[in-house]
C-alpha positions in Angstrom: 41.3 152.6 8.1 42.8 155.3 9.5 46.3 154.5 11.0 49.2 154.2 8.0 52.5 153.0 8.0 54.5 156.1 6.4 56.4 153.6 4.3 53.4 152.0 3.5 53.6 148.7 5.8 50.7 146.9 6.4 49.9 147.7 10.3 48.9 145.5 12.9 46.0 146.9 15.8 46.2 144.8 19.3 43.8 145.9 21.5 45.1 146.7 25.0 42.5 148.4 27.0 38.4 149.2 27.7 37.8 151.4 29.8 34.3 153.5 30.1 33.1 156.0 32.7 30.2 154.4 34.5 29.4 151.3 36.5 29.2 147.9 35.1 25.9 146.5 34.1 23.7 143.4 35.6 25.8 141.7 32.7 29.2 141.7 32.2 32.0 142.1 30.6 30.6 145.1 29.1 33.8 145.0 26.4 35.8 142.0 25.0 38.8 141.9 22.4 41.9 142.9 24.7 44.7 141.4 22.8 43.0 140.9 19.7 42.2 143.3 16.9 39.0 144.2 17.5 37.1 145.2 20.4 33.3 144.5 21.1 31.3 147.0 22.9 27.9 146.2 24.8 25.5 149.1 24.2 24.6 149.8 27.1 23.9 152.6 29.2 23.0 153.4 33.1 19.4 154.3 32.6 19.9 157.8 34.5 23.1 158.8 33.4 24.0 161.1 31.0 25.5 158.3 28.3 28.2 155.7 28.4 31.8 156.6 27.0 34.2 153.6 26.6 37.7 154.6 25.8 39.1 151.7 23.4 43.4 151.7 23.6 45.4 149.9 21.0 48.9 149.3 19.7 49.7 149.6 16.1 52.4 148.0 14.4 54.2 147.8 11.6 56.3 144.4 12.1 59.7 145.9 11.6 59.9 148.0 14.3 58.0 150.8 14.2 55.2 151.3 16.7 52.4 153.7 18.2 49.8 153.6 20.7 46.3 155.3 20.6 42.7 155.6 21.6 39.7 156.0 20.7 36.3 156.8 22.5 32.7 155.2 21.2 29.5 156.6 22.7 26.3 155.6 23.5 24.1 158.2 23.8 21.2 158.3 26.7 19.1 157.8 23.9 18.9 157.8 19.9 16.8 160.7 20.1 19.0 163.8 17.7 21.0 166.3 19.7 21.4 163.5 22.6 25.6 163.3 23.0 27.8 161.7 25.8 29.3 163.3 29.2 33.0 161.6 29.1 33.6 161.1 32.8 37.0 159.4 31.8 38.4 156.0 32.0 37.2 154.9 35.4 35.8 151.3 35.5 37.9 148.1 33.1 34.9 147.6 30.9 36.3 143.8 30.9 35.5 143.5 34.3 33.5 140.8 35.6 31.7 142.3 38.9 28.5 143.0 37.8 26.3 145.6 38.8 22.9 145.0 40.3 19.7 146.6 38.9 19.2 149.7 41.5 17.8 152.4 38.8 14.1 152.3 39.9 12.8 155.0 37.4 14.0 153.2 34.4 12.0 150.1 32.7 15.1 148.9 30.6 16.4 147.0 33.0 19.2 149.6 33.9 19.9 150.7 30.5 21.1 147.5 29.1 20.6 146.1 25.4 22.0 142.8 24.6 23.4 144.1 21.5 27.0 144.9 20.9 28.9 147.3 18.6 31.8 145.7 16.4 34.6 148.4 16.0 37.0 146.9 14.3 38.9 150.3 13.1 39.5 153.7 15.0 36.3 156.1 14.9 37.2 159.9 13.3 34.0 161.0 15.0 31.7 161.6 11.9 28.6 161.0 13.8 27.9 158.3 11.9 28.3 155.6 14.1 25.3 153.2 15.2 25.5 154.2 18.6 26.6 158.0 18.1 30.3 157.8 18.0 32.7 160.6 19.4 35.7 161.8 18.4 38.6 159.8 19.3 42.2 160.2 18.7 45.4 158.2 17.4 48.4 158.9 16.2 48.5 158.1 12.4 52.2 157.0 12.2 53.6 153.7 13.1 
């Protein structure tokens, strides 16, 4: 999974955060799971940006005491064309927002980038590329 207790505890995720680095879309939340242990992502993107970057922060635990916090980042890419990689912006807007965005991109005819789809990350992302959406490379500390 990719976080380990070093004395071999089970560990416990809790979602506390989405963030990403461009508006919100016509719909919204773009991001749902804060407080849970898994997150849900839209796939989405502004139509002329340069890719969408949501940063995904947790809490791991170990329920006896020991405790770490982390993030990860999951990308999706401009477009699924190879070579085609996200511009993190940084954690600017709460992706669990709900002031949506109107369609103003005139030059794209997705509907400003939006899919109704969402990506299920239930475990941090060690950047491999092999994400449906083109995952980054994230980071989180491996001890809890």
């Amino acid at each position: 999974m990719g976080v380990a207790d070093p004395d071999g505890d089970p560990v416990t995720l809790t979602i506390t955060g989405i963030t990403q680095d461009e508006p919100l879309g016509e719909t919204c939340p773009d991001a749902t799971g804060v407080g849970a242990g898994t997150a849900s992502v839209r796939a989405e993107r502004a139509g002329g940006g340069d890719g969408r970057v949501y940063h995904v922060s947790f809490t791991a635990s170990d329920g006896h005491g020991g405790q770490c916090s982390g993030m990860v980042t999951v990308c999706v890419p401009h477009d699924q064309r190879s070579g085609h990689v996200c511009v993190d912006k940084g954690p600017l807007i709460d992706s669990t927002g709900t002031a949506c965005a109107e369609d103003t991109d005139e030059n794209d005819d997705d509907h400003g980038g939006e899919h109704d789809d969402h990506v299920e990350h239930d475990q941090p992302d060690h950047g491999d590329g092999q994400g449906d959406h083109g995952d980054v490379p994230g980071s989180a500390q491996d001890d809890a």
